[in-house]
NUKEKE-837199 format. One line per 2 residues: their letters; for each residue z, y, x of N, C-alpha, C, O. Coordinates in steps of 0.001 Angstrom, whole numbers, always signed. Atoms other than C-alpha are relative to their C-alpha. Example, Ala and Ser with C-alpha at 12.3 -4.5 7.8 and 13.67 -1.06 7.14 Angstrom:
<sites>
as = +0 -1190 +890 +7800 -4500 +12300 +0 +1200 +900 +665 +1181 +1936 ~ -60 -1190 -820 +7140 -1060 +13670 +730 +1090 -770 +899 +2198 -261
</sites>
This chain:
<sites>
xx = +598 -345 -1279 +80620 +60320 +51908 -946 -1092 +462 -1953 -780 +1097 ~ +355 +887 -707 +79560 +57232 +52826 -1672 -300 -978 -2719 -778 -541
xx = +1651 -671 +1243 +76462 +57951 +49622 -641 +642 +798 -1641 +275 +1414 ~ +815 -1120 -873 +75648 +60912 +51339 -448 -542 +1141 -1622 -206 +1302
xx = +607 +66 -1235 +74974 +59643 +54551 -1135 -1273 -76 -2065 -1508 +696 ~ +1303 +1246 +456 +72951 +56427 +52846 -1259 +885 +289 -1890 +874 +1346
xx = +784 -650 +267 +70611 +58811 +51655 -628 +1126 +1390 -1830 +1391 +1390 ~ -73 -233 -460 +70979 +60766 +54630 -1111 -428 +1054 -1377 -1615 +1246
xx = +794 +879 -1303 +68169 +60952 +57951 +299 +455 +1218 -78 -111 +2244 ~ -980 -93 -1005 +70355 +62871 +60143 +1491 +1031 -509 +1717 +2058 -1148
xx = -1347 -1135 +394 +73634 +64419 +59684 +268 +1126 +1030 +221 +936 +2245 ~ +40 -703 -1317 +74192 +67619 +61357 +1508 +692 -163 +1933 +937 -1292
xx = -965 -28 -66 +77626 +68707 +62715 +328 +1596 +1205 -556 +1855 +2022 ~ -116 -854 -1278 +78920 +71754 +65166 +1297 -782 +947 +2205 -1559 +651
xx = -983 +865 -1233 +80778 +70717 +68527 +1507 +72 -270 +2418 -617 +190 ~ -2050 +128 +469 +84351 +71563 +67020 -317 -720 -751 +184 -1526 +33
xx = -7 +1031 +905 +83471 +68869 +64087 +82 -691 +1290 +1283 -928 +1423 ~ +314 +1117 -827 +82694 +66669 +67092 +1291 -288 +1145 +1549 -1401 +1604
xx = -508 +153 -783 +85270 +67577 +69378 +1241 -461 -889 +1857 -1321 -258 ~ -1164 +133 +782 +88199 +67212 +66610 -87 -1511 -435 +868 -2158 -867
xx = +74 +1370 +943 +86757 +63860 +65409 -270 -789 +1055 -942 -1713 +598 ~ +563 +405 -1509 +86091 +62493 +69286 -932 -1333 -411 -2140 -1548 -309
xx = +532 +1717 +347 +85707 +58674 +68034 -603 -90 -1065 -1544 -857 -1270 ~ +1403 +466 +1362 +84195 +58918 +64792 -1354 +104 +115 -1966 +885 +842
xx = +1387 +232 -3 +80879 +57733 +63946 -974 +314 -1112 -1584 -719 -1390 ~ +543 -200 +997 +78936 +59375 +61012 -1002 -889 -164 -2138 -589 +204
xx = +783 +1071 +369 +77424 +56199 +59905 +917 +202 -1817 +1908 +852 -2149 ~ -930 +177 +1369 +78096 +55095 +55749 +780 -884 +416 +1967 -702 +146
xx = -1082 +1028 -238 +79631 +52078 +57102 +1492 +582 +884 +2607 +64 +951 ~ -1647 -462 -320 +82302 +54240 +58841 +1185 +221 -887 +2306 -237 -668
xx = -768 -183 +751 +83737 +55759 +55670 +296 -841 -1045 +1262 -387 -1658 ~ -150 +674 +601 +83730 +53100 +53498 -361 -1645 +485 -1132 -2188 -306
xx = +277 +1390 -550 +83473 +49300 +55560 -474 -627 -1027 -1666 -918 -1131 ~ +511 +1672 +966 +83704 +46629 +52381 -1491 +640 -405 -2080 -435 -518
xx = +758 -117 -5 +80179 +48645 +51610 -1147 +168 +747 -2073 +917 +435 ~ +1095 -396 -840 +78012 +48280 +54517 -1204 -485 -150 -2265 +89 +91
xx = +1065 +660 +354 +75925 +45970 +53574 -740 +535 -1436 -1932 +250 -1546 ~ +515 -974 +1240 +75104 +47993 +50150 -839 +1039 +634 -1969 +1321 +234
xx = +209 -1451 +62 +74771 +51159 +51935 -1538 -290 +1402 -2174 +714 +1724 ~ +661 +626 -853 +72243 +49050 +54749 -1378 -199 -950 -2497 +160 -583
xx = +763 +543 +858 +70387 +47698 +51710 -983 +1209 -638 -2149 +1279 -1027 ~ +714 -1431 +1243 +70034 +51406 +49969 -1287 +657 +1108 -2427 +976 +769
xx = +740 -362 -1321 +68558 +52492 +53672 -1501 -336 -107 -2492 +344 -373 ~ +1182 +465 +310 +66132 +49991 +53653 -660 +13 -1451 -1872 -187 -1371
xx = +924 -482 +1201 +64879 +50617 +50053 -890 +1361 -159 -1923 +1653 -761 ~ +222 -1103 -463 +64876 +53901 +51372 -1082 +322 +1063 -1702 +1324 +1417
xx = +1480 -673 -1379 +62374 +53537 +54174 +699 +739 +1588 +262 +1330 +2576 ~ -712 -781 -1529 +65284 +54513 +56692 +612 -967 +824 +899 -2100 +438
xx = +39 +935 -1328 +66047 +53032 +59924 +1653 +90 -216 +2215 +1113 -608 ~ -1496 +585 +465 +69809 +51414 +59536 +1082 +1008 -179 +1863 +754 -1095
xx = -655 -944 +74 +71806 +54706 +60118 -143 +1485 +351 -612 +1650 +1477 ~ +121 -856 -359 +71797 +58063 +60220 -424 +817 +1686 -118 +399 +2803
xx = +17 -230 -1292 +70875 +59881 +62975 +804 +1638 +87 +536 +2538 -708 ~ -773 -1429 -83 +73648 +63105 +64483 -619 +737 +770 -1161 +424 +1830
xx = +591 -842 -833 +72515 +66079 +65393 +1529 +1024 +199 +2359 +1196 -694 ~ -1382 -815 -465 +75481 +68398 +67216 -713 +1616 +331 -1748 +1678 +995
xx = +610 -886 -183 +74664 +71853 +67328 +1603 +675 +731 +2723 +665 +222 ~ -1105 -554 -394 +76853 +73721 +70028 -638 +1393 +1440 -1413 +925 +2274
xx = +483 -825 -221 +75985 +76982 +71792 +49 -100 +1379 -988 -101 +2042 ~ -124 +188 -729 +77916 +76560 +74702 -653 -1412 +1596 -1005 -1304 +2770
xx = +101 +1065 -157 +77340 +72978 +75475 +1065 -902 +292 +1054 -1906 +1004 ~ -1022 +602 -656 +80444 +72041 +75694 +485 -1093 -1001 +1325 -881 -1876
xx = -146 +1214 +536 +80366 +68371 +74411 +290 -831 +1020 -105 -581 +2159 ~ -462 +1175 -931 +81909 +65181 +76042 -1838 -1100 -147 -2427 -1391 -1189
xx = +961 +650 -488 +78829 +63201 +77373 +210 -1624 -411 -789 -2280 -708 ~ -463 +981 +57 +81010 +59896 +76900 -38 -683 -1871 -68 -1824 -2332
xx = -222 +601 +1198 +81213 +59891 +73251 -628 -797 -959 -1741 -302 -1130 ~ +973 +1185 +450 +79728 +57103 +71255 -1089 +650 -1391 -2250 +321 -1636
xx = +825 -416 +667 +78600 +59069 +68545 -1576 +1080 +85 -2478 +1367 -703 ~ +1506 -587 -717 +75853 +61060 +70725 -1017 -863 +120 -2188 -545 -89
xx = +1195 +919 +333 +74143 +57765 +70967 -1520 +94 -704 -1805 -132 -1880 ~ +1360 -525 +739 +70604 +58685 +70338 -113 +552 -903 -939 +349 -1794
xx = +723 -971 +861 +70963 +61396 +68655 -273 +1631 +593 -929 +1592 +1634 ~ +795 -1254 -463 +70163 +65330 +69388 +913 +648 +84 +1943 +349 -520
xx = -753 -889 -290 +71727 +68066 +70617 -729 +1417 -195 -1910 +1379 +151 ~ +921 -822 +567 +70533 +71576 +69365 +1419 +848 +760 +2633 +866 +553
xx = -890 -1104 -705 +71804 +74240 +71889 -840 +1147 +850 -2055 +1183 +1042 ~ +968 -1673 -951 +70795 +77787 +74043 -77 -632 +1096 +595 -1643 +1299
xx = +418 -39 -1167 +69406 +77733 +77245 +931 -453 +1052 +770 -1365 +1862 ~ -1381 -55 -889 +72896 +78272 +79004 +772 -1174 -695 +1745 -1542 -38
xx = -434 +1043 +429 +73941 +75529 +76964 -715 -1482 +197 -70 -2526 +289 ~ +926 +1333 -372 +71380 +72771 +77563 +337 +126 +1878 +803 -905 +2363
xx = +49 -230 -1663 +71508 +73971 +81797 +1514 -246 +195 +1794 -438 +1378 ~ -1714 +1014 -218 +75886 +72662 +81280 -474 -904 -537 +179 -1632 +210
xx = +389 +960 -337 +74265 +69811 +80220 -389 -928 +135 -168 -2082 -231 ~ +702 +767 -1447 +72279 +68826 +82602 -428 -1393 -428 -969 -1575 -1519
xx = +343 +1013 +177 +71728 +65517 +82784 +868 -1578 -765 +678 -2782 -934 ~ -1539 +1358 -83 +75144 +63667 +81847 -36 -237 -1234 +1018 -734 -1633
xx = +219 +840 +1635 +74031 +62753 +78116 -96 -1558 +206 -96 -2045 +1337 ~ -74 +1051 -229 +73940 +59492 +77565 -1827 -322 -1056 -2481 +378 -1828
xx = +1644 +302 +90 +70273 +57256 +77070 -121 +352 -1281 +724 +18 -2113 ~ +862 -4 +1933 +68414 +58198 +73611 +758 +1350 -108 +725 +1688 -1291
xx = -28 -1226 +645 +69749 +61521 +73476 -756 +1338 +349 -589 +1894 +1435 ~ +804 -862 -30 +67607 +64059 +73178 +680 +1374 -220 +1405 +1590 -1191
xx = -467 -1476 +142 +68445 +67937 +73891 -1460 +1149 -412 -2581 +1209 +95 ~ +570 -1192 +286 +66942 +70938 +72265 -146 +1254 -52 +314 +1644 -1126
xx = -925 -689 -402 +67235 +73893 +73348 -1174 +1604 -935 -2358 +1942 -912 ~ +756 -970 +1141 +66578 +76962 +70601 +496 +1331 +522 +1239 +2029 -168
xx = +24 -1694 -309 +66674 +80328 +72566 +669 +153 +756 +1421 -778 +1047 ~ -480 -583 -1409 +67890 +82066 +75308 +1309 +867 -161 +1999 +1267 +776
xx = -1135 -761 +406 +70594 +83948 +73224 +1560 -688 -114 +1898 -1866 -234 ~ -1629 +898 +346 +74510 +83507 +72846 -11 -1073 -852 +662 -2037 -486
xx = -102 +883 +1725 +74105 +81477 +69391 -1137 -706 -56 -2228 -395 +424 ~ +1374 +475 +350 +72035 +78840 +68073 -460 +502 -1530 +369 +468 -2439
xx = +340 -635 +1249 +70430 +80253 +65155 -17 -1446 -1031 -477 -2571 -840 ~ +356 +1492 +1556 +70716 +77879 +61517 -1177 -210 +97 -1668 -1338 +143
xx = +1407 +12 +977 +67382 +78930 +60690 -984 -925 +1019 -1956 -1558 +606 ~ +808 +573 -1448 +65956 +77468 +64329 +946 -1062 -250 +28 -1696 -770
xx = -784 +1335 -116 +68560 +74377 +64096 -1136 -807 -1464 -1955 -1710 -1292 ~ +409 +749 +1029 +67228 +73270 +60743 -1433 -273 +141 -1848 -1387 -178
xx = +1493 +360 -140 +63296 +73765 +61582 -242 -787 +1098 -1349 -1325 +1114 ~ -266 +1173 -1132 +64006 +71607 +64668 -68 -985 -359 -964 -1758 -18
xx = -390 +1426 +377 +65506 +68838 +62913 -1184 -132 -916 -1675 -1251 -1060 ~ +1665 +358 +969 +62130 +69421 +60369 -955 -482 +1164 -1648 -1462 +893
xx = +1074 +134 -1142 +60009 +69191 +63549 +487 -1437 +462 -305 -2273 +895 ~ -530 +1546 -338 +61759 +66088 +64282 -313 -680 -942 -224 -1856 -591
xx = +472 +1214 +1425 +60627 +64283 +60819 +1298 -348 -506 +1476 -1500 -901 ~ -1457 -490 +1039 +64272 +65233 +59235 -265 +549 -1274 -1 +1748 -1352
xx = +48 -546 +1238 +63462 +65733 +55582 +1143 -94 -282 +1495 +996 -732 ~ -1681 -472 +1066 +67163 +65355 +54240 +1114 -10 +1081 +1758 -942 +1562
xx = -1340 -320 -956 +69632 +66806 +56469 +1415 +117 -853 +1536 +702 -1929 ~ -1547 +146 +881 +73366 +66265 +55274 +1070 +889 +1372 +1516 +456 +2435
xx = -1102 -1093 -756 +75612 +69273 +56908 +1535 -444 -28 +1951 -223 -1166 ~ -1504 +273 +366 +79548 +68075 +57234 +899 +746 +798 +1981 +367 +1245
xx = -1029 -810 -640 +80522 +71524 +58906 -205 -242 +1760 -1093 -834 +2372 ~ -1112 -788 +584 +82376 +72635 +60457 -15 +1273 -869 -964 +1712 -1518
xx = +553 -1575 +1050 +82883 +75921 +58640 -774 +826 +367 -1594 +1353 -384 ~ +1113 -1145 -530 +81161 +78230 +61143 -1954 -456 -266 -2944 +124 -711
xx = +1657 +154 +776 +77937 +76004 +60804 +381 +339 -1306 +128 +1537 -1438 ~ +479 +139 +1221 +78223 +75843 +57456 +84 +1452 -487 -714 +1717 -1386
xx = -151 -1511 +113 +79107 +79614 +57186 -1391 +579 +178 -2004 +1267 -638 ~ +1584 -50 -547 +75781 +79893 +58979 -911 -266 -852 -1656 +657 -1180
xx = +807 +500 +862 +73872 +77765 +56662 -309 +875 -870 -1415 +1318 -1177 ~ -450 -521 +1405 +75127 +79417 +53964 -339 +1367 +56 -254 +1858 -1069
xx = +214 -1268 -251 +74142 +83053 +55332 -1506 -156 +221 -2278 +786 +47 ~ +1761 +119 -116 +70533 +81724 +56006 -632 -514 -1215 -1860 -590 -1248
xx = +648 +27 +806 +69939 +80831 +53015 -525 -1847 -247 -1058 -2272 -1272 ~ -285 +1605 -386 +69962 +76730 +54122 +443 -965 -925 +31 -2091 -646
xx = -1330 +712 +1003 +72227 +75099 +51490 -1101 -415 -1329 -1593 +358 -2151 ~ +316 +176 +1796 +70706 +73651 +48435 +359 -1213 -804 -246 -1677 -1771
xx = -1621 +637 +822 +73583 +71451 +47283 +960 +35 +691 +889 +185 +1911 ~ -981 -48 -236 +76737 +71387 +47486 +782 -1615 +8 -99 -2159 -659
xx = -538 +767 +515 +78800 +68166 +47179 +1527 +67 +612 +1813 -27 +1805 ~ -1504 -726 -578 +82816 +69159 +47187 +932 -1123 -1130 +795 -1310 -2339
xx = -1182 +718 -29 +85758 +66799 +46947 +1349 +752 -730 +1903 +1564 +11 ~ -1042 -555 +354 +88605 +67981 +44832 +1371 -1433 +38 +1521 -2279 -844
xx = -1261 +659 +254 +91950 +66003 +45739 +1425 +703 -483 +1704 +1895 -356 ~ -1238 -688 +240 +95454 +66346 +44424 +883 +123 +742 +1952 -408 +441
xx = -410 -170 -1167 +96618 +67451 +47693 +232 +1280 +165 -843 +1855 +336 ~ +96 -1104 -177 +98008 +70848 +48079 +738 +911 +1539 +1850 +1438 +1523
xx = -810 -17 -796 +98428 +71762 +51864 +588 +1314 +705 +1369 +1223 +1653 ~ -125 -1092 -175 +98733 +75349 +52240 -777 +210 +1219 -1584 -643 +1587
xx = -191 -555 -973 +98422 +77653 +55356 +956 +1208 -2 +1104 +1977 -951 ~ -1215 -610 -417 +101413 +79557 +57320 -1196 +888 +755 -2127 +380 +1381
xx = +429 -1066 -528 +100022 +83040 +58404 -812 -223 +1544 -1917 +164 +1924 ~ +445 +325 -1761 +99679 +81813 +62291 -543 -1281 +370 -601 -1740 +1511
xx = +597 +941 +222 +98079 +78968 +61186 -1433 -162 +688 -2106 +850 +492 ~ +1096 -608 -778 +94860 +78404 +63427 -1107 -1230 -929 -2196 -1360 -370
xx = +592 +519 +491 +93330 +75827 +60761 -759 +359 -423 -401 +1493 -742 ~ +1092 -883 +928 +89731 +76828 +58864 -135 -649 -845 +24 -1867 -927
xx = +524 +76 +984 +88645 +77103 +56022 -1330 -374 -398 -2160 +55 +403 ~ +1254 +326 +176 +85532 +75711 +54427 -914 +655 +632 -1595 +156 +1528
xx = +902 -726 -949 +83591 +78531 +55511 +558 +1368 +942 +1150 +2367 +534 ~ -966 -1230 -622 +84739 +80813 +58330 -1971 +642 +948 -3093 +136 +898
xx = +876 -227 -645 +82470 +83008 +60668 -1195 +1155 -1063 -2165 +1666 -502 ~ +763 -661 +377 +80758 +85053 +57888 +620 +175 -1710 +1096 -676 -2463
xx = -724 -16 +949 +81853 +86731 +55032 -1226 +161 -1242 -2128 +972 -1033 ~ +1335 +294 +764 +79300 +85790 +51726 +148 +1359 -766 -534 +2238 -239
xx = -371 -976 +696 +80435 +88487 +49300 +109 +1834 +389 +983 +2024 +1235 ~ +1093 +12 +1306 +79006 +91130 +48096 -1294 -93 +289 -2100 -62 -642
xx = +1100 +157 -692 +76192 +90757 +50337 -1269 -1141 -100 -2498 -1070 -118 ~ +680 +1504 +76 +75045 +87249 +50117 +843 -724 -1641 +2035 -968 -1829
xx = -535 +218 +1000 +75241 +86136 +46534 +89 -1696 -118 -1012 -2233 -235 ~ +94 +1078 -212 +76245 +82587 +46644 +696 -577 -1353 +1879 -878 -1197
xx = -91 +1025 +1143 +76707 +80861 +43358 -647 -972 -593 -1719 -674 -1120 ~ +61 +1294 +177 +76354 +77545 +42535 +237 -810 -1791 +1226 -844 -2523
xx = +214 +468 +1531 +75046 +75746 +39055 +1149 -1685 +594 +1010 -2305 +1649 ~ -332 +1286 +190 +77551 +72486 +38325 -1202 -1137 -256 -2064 -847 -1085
xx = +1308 +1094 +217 +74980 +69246 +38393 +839 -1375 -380 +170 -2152 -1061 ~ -357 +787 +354 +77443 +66663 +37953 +1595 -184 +334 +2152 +638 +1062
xx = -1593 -263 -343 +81344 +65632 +38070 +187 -1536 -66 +43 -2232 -1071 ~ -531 +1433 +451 +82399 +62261 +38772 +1588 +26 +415 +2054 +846 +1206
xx = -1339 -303 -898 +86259 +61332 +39277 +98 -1961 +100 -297 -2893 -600 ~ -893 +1103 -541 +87945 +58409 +41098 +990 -45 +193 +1387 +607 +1159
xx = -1353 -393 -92 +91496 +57791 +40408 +524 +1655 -199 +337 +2236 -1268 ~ -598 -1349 -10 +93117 +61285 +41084 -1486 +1156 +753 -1342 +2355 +995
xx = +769 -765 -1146 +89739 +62518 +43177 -1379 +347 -994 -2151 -491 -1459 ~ +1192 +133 +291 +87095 +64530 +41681 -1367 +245 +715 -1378 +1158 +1541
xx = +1211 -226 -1051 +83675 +64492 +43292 -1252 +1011 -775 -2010 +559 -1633 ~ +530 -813 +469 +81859 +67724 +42533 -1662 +157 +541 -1854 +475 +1715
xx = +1405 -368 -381 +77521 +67987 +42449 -72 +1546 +40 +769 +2153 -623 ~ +166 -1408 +409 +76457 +71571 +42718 -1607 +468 +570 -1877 +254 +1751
xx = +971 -822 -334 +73048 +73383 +42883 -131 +1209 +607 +38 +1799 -460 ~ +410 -1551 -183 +72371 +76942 +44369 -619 +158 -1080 -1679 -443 -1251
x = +696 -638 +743 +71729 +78830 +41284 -987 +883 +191 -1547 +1402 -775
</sites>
């Protein structure tokens, strides 16, 4: 993760990623510390300004104003969602507000963050964005984590799944070419293309 977000020029997230993770900071130096100075170094080779920048995409607007990870970055929400709010962001964050409808559309979230000078956006969910993505046609890698962790779900279980909010099959043909496989210890780290 902490790769991905090197490479990374904003990461984009929906307000349940944000609200579930309150204190985290999608920086590389979050997920991996003893490498910050590597992942600082790759930045600047890179031509990118020290860390990522988050973009929160949430329809409603119902984000905490307080949280450190809004710190100058963007908010991509409807009309009725930018007008809750208001003014109580904190300095350097910028709101965007993509339509007057219930939903923010992917296809309008992602040409935003292009209009912003976002060439490599790194998606980390939740499932409904990424459900989204993935129905617009958005996605063109994959990178998926296989641990030896098996935790189920109990029927009344209110946990999601990778992608919830849209069902791909048989409609949306979504298969994915393998590009590379690395493993660490017990963990493999899967590349994947849109075929």
């Amino acid at each position: 993760m902490g790769l991905l977000r090197s490479f990374a020029e904003v990461v984009l997230i929906g307000a349940g990623t944000l609200r579930a993770e309150s204190r985290h900071l999608w920086t590389p130096e979050r997920v991996y510390p003893p490498a910050a100075e590597a992942f600082g170094e790759l930045r600047t080779s890179l031509g990118l300004p020290p860390g990522p920048r988050l973009a929160v995409v949430t329809a409603s607007g119902d984000v905490d104003p307080a949280l450190p990870a809004l710190a100058g970055g963007l908010v991509l929400t409807t009309a009725a969602g930018a007008s809750r709010l208001g003014e109580d962001l904190p300095g350097g964050v910028k709101v965007l507000t993509l339509g007057g409808g219930p939903m923010v559309d992917a296809r309008a979230a992602v040409e935003a963050l292009q209009a912003e000078g976002h060439r490599t956006i790194l998606s980390e969910g939740g499932p409904h964005l990424f459900g989204d993505l993935l129905a617009a046609g958005l996605v063109d890698e994959l990178f998926l984590t296989l641990s030896p962790v098996l935790a189920g779900r109990e029927p009344s279980s209110a946990r999601l799944g990778l992608v919830e909010g849209v069902a791909l099959l048989p409609r949306i043909s979504s298969w994915w070419r393998l590009l590379s496989v690395r493993r660490s210890a017990e963990h493999l780290f899967l590349r994947y293309a849109l075929a």
